[in-house]
N, C-alpha and C positions, 0 to 999 in steps of 0.2 A: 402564666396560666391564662389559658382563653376566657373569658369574659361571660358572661349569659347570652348576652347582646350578639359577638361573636356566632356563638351556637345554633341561637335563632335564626342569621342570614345565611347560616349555610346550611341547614336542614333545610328552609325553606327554598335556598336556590335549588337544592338537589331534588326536593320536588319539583317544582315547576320543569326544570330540564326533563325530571321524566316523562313530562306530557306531551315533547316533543316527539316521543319513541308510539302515540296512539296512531295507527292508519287515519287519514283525512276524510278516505270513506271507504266504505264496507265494499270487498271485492278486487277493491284497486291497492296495487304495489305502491309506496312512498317509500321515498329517501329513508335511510335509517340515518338516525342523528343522535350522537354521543357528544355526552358532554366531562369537561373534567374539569371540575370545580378546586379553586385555589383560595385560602383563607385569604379573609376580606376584615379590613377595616370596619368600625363599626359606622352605619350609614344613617343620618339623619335626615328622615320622609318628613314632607312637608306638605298643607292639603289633602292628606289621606291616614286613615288610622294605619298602624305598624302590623307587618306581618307577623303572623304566630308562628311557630313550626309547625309542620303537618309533616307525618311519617310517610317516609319512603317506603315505597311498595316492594314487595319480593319476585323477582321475575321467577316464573318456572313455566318455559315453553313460549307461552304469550302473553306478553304486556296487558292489564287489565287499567281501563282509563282510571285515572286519579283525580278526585274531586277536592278541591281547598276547602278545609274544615271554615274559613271566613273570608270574606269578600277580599281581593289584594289590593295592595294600598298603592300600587303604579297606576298611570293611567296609560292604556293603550291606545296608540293614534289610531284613527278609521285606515282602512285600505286606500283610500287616496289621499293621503298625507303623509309625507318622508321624512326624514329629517333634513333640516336646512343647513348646509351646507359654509361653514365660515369662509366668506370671500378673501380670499389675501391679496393684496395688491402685490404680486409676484410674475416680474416680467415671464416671458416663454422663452428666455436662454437660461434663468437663473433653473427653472423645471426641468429643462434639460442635464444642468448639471448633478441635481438632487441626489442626495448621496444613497439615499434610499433605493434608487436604480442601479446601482453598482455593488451595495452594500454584500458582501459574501463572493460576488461574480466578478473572476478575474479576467485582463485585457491584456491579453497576451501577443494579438493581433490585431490588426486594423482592417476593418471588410471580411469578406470570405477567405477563409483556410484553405490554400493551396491544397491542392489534390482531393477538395472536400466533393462532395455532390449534393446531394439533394438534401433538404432540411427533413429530419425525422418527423415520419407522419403520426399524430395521434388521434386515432379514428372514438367518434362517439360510442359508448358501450351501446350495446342493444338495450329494446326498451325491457325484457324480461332480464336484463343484465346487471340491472341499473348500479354502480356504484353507493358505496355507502356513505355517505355527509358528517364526518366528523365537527363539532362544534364548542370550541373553546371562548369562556371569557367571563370577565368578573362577577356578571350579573345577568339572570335569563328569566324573563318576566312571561307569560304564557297565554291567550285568550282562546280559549278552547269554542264559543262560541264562531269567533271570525275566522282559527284555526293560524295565529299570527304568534310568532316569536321574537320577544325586542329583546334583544343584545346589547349592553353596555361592559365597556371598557376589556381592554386588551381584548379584543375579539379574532377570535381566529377560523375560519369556516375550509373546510379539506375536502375535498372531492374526486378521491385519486388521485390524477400528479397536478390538479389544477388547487389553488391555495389564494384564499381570499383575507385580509386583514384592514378590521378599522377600529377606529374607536367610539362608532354607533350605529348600529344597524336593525332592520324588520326584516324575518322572516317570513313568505308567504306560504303553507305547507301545500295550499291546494293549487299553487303556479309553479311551486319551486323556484321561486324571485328571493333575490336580496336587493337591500335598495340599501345602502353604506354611506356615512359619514366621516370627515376626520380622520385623514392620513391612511385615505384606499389605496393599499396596495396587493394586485391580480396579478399572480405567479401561474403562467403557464411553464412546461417543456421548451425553453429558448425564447421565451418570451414573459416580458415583467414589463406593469405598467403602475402608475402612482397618478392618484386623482384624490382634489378634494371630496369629489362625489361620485356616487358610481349607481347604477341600477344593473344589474347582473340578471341572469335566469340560469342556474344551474342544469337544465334540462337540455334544454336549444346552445346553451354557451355563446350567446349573444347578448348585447347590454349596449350603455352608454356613459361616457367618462365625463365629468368637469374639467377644465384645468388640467390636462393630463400628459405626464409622460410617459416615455418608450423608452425600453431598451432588448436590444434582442441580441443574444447569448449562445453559446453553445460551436456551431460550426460556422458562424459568422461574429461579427463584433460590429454595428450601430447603434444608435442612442437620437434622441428628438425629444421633443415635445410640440405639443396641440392644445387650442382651444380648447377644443372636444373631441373626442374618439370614441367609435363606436364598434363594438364588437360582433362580426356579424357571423361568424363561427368559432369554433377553435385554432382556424390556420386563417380564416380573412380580417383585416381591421382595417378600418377606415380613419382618417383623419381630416379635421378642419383646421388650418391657418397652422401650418407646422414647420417644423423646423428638422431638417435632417442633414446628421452627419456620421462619418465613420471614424471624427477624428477621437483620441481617449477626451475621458472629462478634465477641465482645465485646458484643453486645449479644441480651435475653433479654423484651425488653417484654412478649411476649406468648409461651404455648409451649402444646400438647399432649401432655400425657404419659396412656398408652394400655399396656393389658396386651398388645395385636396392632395388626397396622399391616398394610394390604394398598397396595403400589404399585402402579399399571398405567398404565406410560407410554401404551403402548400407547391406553388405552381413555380417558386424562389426567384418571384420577379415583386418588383415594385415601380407605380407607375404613380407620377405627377403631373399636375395640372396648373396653367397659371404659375411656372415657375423661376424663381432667379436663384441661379449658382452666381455665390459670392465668395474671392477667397479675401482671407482675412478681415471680413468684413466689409468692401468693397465689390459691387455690385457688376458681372462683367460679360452674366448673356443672361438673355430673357428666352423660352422657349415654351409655348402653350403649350406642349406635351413633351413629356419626357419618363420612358420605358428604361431600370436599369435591375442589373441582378443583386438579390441579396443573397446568394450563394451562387457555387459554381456551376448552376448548367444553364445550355445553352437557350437563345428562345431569339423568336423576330424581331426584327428591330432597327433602325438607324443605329451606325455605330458614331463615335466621336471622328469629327471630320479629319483628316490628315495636314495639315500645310506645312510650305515649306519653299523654300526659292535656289536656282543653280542657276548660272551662265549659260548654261543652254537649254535650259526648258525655263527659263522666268518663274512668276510665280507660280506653285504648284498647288493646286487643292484637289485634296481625293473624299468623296463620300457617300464613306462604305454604308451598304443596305443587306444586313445577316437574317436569312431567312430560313429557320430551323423546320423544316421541309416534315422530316418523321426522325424517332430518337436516333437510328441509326443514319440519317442523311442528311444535309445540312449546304448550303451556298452563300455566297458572297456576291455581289452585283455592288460591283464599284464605278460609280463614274470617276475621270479625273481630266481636270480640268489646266490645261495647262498655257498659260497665257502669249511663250514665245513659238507654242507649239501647234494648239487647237485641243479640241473633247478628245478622250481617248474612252472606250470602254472597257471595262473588265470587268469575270468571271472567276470564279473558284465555286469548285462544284466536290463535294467530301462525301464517300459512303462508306464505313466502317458495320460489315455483317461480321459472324458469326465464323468465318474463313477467307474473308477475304477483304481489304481497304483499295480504293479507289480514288485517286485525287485527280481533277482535272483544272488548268489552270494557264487561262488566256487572256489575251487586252489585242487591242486591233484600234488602229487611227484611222478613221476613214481618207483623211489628209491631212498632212504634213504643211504649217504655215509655213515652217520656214525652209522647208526644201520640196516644192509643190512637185516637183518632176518624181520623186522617188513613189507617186505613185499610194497605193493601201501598205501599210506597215503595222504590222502586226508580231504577235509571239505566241506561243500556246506551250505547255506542256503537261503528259500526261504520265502519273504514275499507277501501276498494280502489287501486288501482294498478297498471296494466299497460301493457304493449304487446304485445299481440297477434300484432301483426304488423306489417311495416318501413312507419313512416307515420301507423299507429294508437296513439291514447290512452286509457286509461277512466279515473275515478276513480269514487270513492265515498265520503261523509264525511257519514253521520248519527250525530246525536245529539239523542239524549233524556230525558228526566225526568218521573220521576211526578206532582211538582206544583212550582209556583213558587217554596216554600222545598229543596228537597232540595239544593241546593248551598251556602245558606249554612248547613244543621244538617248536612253531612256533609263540605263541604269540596271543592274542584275535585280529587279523585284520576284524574277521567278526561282530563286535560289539556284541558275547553274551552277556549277563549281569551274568549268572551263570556259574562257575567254577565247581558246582556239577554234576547239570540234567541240560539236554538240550530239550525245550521242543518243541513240535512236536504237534501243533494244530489246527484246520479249524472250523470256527463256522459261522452259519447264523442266522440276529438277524432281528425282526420284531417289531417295537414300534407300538403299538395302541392309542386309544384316554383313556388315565388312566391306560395301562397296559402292557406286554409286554411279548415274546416267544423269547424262543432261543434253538436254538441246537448246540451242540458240541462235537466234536471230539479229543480227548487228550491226551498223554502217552507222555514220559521222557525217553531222553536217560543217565543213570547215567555214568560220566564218573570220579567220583571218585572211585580207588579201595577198599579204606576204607570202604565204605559203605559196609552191608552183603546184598547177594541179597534179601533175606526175609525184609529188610528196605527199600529197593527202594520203590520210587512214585508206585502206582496204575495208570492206562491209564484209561481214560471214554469212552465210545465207547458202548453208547455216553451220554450224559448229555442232557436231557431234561428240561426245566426250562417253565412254565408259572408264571407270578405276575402280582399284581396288585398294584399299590398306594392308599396313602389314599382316598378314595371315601366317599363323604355324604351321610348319611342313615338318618332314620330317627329320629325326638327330639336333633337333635344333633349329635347325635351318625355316626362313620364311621368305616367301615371297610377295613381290605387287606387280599389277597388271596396270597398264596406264595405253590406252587405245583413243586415237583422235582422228576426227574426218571433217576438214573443211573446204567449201568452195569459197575462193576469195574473191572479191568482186572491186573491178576500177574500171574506169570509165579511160584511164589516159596511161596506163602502164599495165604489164603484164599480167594478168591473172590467169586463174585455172583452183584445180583439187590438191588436197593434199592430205597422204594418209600417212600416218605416224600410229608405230607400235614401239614399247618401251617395257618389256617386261625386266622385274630386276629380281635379284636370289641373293641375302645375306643371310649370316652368320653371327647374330649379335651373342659377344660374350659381356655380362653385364656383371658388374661387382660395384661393393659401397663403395671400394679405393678408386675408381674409376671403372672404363669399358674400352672393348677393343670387337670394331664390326668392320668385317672385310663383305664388299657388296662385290657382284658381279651383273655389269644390266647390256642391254644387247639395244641398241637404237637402229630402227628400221623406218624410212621415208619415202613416200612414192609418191611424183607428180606428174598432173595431166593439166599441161600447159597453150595458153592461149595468146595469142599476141606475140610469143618467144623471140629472144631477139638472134640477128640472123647466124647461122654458125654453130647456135646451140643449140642441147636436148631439148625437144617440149616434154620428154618422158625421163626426166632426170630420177633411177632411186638409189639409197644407201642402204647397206648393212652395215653399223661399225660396233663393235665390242668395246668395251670399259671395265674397267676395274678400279675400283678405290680401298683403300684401307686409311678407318678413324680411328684413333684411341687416344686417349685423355687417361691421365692421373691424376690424385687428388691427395696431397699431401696437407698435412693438419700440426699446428702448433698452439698452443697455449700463448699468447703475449697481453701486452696492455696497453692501450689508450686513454691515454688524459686521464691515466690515474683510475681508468677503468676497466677493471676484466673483457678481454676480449679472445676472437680466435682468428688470428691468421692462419690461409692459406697457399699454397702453390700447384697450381695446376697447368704442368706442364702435357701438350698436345700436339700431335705428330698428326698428318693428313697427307696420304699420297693417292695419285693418279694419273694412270696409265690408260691413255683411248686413243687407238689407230688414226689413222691417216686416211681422209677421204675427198678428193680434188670434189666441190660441192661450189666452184665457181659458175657454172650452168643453176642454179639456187637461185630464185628471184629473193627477194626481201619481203614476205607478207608481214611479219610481227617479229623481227630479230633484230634487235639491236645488242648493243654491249652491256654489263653490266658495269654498276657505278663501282670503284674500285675503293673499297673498304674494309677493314677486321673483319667484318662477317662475309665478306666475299670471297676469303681467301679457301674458305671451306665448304667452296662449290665445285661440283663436280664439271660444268659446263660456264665458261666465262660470256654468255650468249644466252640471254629469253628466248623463248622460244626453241623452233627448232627448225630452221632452215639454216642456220649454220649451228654443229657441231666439234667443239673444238678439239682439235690433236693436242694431248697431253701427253706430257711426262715427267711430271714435277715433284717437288715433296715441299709441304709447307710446315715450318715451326710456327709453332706458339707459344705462348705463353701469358699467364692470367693470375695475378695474387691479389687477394682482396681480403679487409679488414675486416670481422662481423661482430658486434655488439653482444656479449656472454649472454644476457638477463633473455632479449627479445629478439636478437636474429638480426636486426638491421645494420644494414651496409655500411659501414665510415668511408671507405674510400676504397676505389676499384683502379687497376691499371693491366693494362695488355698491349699484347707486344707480339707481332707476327710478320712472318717474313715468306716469299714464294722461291723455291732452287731451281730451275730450269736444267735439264737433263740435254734438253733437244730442244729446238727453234719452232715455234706453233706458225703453221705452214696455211693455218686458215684463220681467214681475216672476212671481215664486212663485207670490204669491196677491196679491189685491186689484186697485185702481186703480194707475195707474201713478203713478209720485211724479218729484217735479223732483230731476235731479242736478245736480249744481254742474259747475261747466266741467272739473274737472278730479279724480283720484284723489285720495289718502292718499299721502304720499311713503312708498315701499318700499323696506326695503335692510337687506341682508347682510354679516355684518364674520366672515374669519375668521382668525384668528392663530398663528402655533404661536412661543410666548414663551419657548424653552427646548426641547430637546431633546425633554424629558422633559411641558414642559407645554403644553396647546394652551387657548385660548379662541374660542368663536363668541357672535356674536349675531344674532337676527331679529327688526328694529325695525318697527313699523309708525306712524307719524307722521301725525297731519292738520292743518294750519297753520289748515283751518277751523273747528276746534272748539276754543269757548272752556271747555268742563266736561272736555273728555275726549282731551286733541289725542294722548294716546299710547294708539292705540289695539290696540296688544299690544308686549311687551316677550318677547323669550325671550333668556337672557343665561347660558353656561356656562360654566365652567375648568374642566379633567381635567388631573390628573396620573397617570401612568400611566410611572413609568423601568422596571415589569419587570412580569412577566404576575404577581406574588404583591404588585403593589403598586399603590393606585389608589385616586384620592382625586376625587372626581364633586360639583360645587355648582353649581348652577341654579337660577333663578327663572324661573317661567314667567307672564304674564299675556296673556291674549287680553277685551277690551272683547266681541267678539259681535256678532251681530245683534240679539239677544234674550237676555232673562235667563237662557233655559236655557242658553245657550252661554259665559255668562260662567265666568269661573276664575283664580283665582291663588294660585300654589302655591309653595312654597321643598322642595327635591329636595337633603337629602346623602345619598348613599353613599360605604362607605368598603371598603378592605381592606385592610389595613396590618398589617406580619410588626412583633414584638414579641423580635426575635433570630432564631436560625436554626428556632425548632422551633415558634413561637406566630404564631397571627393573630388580631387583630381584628377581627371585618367589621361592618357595620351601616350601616344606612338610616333618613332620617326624611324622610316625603312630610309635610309642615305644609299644610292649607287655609287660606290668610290671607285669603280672602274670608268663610269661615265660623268662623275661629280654635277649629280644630279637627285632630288630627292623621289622616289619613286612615289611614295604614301607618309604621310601625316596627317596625324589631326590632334588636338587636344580641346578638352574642353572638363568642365565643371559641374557637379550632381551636387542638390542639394535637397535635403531628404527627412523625412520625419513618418511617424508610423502609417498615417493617413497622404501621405502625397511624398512626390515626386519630382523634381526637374533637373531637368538636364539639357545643357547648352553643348554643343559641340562646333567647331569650325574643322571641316577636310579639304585637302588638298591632296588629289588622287592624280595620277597618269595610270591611263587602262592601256593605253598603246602606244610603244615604241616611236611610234611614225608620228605621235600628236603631240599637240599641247595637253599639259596637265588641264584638268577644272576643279573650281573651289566651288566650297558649298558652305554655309550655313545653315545649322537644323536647329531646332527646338521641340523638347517633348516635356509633357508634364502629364503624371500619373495621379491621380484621384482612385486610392484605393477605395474599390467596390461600387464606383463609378465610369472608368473607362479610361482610355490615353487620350490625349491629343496633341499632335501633331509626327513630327519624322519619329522611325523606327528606329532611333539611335541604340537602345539597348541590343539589338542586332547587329550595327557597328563596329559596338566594343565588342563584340562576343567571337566574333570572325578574325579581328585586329589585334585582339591580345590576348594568348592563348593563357587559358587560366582563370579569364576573366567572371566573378560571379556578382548577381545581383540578388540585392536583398528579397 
C-alpha cells in the first residue's frame, strides 16, 4: 500500500510538470513538454518546508496556468548557475570504450558500408513546425517566475528523433536550453555522444560537451572520444584533443589522435588538424591536416601516398591528389616519382551523366633517366559508353603507348588486357524490334617487336554490320539476315572492301524429348582489292550454298547417387553438313583464322572465323552427353561427352597453301565434369587422335578447385594444347591458392610453370593479415611479360585502414587478376 508520503510527491510532481505545458509568453509558440511520472520513494527535504499536494488541473482545449497552493520547498538555481558536473579522472581511451556508446548499437562493420552513400540527412523542423519535447524523470521542480524547469534523476528529454538523458538537469523555456549533469548521453539519427556535462539548445541543436564521447552508427561504424565537443548543428560537431577510430570497442589497431576534429555528416567528410596516426599505439606519421570520408562519397583531397620498389623503376612513390570536380565529374592528378627513372605525371579524368560515362586516363615522362635517348614516354587511354537514346549504343576504348617497351618498364597501370595490340575503337549500335545495325571504327597498335609488320591486325574503317534474329516465316519456317561491309586497312600487306551477305532459312522442330532443325544459308563475298598479289583477282566473289541438319535426343532415367535420388540422362546428337566447293585462294586473310578444336567446335557449321575462308564440308558428327542431376535441386554431379567428326570428302580449302588429304575421320573430343564433394569440383578437355602414333594426345586440359567458402580456394591445372604449329604449342602446370591460417591470416599465391620451356612464367605469394578495421598485405612477384626478356621481381606492401584509406601497392588487383575466384573481405 502506497504510503501518504508516497501520495504527496507524486501529486505534487504532477503539478509542477504541468507548468511546464504554460506558453513563456503570450503570442509565441513553445515547446510542448510531457511528462510521465513513475512512483517514487519517499524523499527527505532538507532546509525547506515539505511540499503539500496541489490538484492537478483538467485540460480542456488550453492549459490554464497553475498556482502552488504554498511556497515549494526546492531551491531553484539563478539562470547562470548549472549544475556542477563530477570530475572523474577518466583517461580519453577509457571514454572511448564507454559502453554507454555501444550499448543497443551493433558493429557489424568497420568504417562505411560498401555500396553506402551519403549519411541520412535530418533537416531542422520549421519554426511554425516546431516538434514536441517529451520530458521524463523522477522529480520536476518548476519556477514560474524565471520560467526554469529542474530535473532530477533518470531524466529523459525527446525531441523527435533527437533524445537527451542525465541524471540532473535545468530547463530554460524561454531559450529552449538544457544544461545536464551526470552520465549525458545525446542520441542523434547515426549519431550518440556521452559527456559528464553538457549545455544543449533544443532549438539551434548546438551545445557544448565535457569529457565526451562519440560514436557514429548507422551506415558507417567510428567511435572517439574528446575533451570537449561541441555541437554546432544537427549534422556538424566539433572536437577538442580527440581520439579517433573505426576499430570495434576493445580493440585499438589503428587510431588518430588530433588537437581538432571537424564532423560533417552532412557533407561525409571529416577533417583533422595537428595530427598522429598510430597503429597499435605506436606513433608513425604526423600530418597538420588530414581530410578523410566517414561514408562513401566522393570529395577533394590528398589520397594516401602509393610506395613501392622493382628492378627497374627503383623506389616508387605515387601522390594521388582526388579532385571531386561536380557530383557527376571527378579527377585524379597523380604525381609519381620514380628514383631509377625520374617524375612521371598522371591524370585520370571520370564523368558519369545521365547516358553516358567518360574515363580518360594518361601519365607522360618528360625523360627517361635511365634510357635518355628514347626520348617523351608516355601512355593515355580513353573510354566511352552511352545510350543516347531508347535503342541507341556508343562505345569508345582507345589505347595507346609511346613505344613498344613502355608497358613492360612502367607496368599495365592503365588496365590493358593485351600485351600485344592495343586497340583503338569507336562504334554506334542501334537495336530494333528483331534486328540490329552497327558501325565501327577499329585498328591496333602492335607493340610487340616480334610481330612482322605484314602480320599485324588489319584496322576497319569502318565495319558495317546489319542482322537480324530468328524471325517466324511461314509453315514453320524462319529466317535470319546477317549483312557486312568492311574496308580493311594495312599499311604493309594487302587490303581493300569486303561485302558479305549470309542469309539463312530453317525448320526448327522443337519437342520436350529433344529437337531436330535442318537450316539452309547461302554465303555470298565480294572483294575490291588493293596491293593484290601478282597473278590474282583484286575482284575475287563467292556464292556458295550450305546445308546443316541438328537433332539431339533426350532420354531420362530414375537412378541414385551416394544414396541419393537422382536422374540420369542420355543425350545422344547427330549434326551434319554439307557446303560446296569454292577455289577462295585469291582470299587475302583480313580476320580468318582456324578454330580452336573442341566438343563445342564440332557443332559448327564453318571450321574458320570469319569469312574469308569458307569451308567445303561434308561431314556428319556424333555425339554424345550423359549427365548426373541431383532429384531435390537440379544440380549437376558429374557430366561426360563424347564426340567425334566422319569425313565423307577431303576439305579442299585451307588458310594458306595446297590443299592436303584428311583422314576419314576427326580426333576424338570429349568433356568430363565432376563436382567430387561439395566443396570440390573437377573438369577436363581431352583431345585424343587414335591416328597418331608421336602425339595421339593432342591437348590435355585437366583441373580441381576447391573452393568450401569465398576466403578459401585452392585451383591446380595443367594445360597442354599440341597446335597447329609451333607458335601455338604450350604446356603449362597453374596452382593458385588462398587459404585463411586462423581467423585473421591468409595465404594467397600462384605459380604458372612453362613445362615446355622449364621455366616459370608468373609467381608470386605472399601474406594478408586482417581484422575488421585494417588490413595488410605483403606480397613478393616474379613476372616475365616477354618472351625475349628477363623476368622482374618485385616486392609490394599495402595496408588498408578501413574508413581511412590504402597505402602503398594495389596488391588486391594482383590477386584479383592471378587467381580466378579470388574475393576480398
Amino acid at each position: 500500500m502506497p504510503r501518504p508520503a508516497d501520495r504527496k510527491w507524486r501529486v505534487c510532481a504532477a503539478a509542477l510538470s504541468a507548468l511546464v505545458l504554460v506558453p513563456a509568453q503570450a503570442g509565441e509558440p513553445s515547446p510542448e513538454v510531457k511528462t510521465d511520472l513513475r512512483p517514487l520513494p519517499p524523499v527527505q527535504v532538507t532546509g525547506g518546508s515539505q511540499l503539500s499536494p496541489s490538484q492537478p488541473v483538467e485540460t480542456a482545449g488550453q492549459l490554464a496556468p497553475l498556482v502552488p497552493e504554498r511556497p515549494l520547498g526546492l531551491e531553484i538555481a539563478p539562470p547562470d548557475e548549472r549544475p556542477q558536473a563530477q570530475q572523474l579522472p577518466i583517461s580519453i581511451e577509457e571514454r572511448a570504450q564507454d559502453k554507454r556508446l555501444h550499448e543497443g548499437l551493433a558493429w557489424d562493420t568497420c568504417g562505411p558500408r560498401l555500396g553506402r552513400g551519403r549519411m541520412p540527412l535530418t533537416q531542422p523542423a520549421a519554426k511554425a513546425q516546431r516538434q514536441p519535447v517529451e520530458i521524463t524523470a523522477d522529480l520536476v521542480d518548476y519556477d514560474q517566475a524565471r520560467d526554469l524547469v529542474q530535473l532530477q534523476g533518470n531524466i529523459e528529454v525527446v525531441q523527435g528523433q533527437a533524445r537527451l538523458c542525465a541524471a540532473r538537469s535545468i530547463y530554460d523555456r524561454r531559450t529552449a536550453s538544457v544544461s545536464a549533469s551526470g552520465g549525458v548521453i545525446l542520441d542523434y539519427p547515426g549519431l550518440r555522444l556521452i559527456s559528464e556535462r553538457a549545455d544543449y539548445n533544443l532549438e539551434s541543436k548546438d551545445g557544448r560537451l565535457e569529457q565526451a564521447g562519440y560514436r557514429l552508427y548507422g551506415q558507417t561504424n567510428l567511435r572517439g572520444a574528446a575533451e570537449a565537443a561541441w555541437l554546432l548543428d544537427d549534422q556538424k560537431s566539433r572536437y577538442r584533443n580527440i581520439l579517433y577510430t573505426t576499430c570495434p570497442p576493445g580493440n585499438t589497431a589503428w587510431s588518430l589522435r588530433a588537437q581538432d576534429l571537424m564532423l560533417d555528416q552532412a557533407a561525409g567528410q571529416g577533417v583533422a588538424r595537428n595530427a598522429w596516426l598510430s597503429l597499435w599505439d605506436v606513433p608513425v606519421l604526423y600530418t597538420p591536416y588530414l581530410a578523410f570520408p566517414i561514408d562513401g562519397r566522393r570529395r577533394s583531397g590528398f589520397l594516401i601516398p602509393t610506395i613501392g620498389s622493382s628492378e627497374k623503376i627503383g623506389l616508387d612513390l605515387s601522390i594521388p591528389y582526388y579532385w571531386s570536380i561536380a557530383p557527376q565529374m571527378d579527377a585524379t592528378l597523380t604525381p609519381r616519382l620514380m628514383s631509377a627513372r625520374g617524375l612521371m605525371l598522371g591524370a585520370e579524368w571520370r564523368y558519369l551523366g545521365a547516358w553516358e560515362r567518360l574515363e580518360f586516363d594518361g601519365e607522360i615522362l618528360p625523360q627517361d633517366a635511365k634510357d635518355p635517348e628514347a626520348g617523351v614516354r608516355g601512355a593515355l587511354r580513353f573510354t566511352e559508353s552511352g545510350s543516347p537514346a531508347p535503342g541507341w549504343w556508343t562505345a569508345i576504348d582507345y589505347a595507346s603507348v609511346s613505344d613498344d617497351r613502355y608497358l613492360t618498364d612502367f607496368g599495365n597501370r592503365l588496365d590493358v588486357t593485351s600485351l600485344r595490340n592495343l586497340s583503338q575503337r569507336a562504334e554506334i549500335q542501334y537495336q530494333g524490334n528483331g534486328w540490329r545495325a552497327l558501325g565501327r571504327l577499329q585498328q591496333f597498335q602492335s607493340i610487340d617487336a616480334s610481330i612482322a609488320p605484314a602480320n599485324r591486325p588489319y584496322g576497319q574503317l569502318p565495319h558495317l554490320e546489319l542482322t537480324s534474329v530468328s524471325q517466324p516465316f511461314a509453315a514453320g519456317l524462319e529466317y535470319d539476315l546477317r549483312l557486312y561491309y568492311d574496308y580493311f586497312d594495312h599499311d604493309s600487306a594487302i587490303h581493300g572492301s569486303r561485302l558479305v551477305a549470309a542469309p539463312i532459312l530453317s525448320w526448327p522442330l522443337r519437342r520436350s524429348f529433344g529437337y531436330l532443325i535442318p537450316r539452309a544459308r547461302l554465303y555470298y563475298t565480294q572483294y575490291d582489292l588493293i596491293d593484290q598479289k601478282a597473278g590474282a583477282d583484286s575482284q575475287p566473289s563467292h556464292l556458295i550454298p550450305s546445308f546443316d541438319l541438328d537433332g539431339q535426343l533426350v532420354f531420362e532415367r530414375e537412378a541414385g547417387w551416394l544414396g541419393r535420388p537422382a536422374l540420369q540422362t542420355l543425350e545422344p546428337r547427330l549434326y551434319y553438313v554439307y557446303t560446296a566447293y569454292a577455289d577462295q585462294t585469291d582470299n587475302p586473310r583480313f580476320d580468318t583464322t582456324a578454330l580452336d578444336f573442341s566438343f563445342a567446335s564440332l557443332f559448327r557449321p564453318n571450321r574458320f572465323t570469319g569469312y574469308d575462308r569458307i569451308n567445303d564440308d561434308n561431314r556428319l558428327t556424333l555425339g554424345l552427353t550423359t549427365r548426373t542431376l541431383r532429384e531435390d535441386d537440379g544440380d549437376e554431379l558429374w557430366r561426360l561427352s563424347l564426340g567425334q567428326i566422319y569425313y565423307f570428302a577431303d576439305q579442299r580449302v585451307q588458310l594458306d597453301g595446297p590443299a592436303v588429304l584428311d583422314p576419314n575421320h576427326s580426333a576424338l573430343a570429349g568433356e568430363i565434369g565432376l563436382r567430387l564433394h561439395r566443396d570440390w569440383t573437377a573438369q577436363a578437355e581431352l583431345q585424343w587422335n587414335p591416328d597418331s602414333r608421336e602425339h595421339s594426345w593432342e591437348k590435355q586440359v585437366i583441373q580441381v578447385r576447391y573452393a568450401p567458402a569465398k576466403d578459401r580456394l585452392l585451383s591446380l591445372a595443367y594445360h597442354y594444347n599440341l597446335g597447329t604449329q609451333s607458335s601455338e604449342e604450350y604446356e603449362n602446370a597453374d596452382l593458385a591458392f588462398q587459404l585463411p591460417l586462423g581467423s585473421r591470416v591468409r595465404m594467397v599465391g600462384r605459380w604458372l610453370y612453362s613445362l615446355l620451356n622449364d621455366e616459370t612464367v608468373e609467381a608470386f605469394a605472399g601474406i594478408e593479415f586482417s581484422e575488421c578495421c585494417w588490413r595488410m598485405r605483403i606480397l613478393g612477384q616474379h613476372l616475365k611479360r616477354d618472351a625475349n626478356q628477363p623476368a622482374s621481381t618485385s616486392l609490394m606492401l599495402q595496408l588498408e585502414l578501413a574508413g581511412l584509406g590504402s597505402v602503398g601497392n594495389a596488391i588486391d588487383k594482383v590477386l584479383q587478376r592471378g587467381i580466378y575466384g579470388y574475393q576480398s573481405d
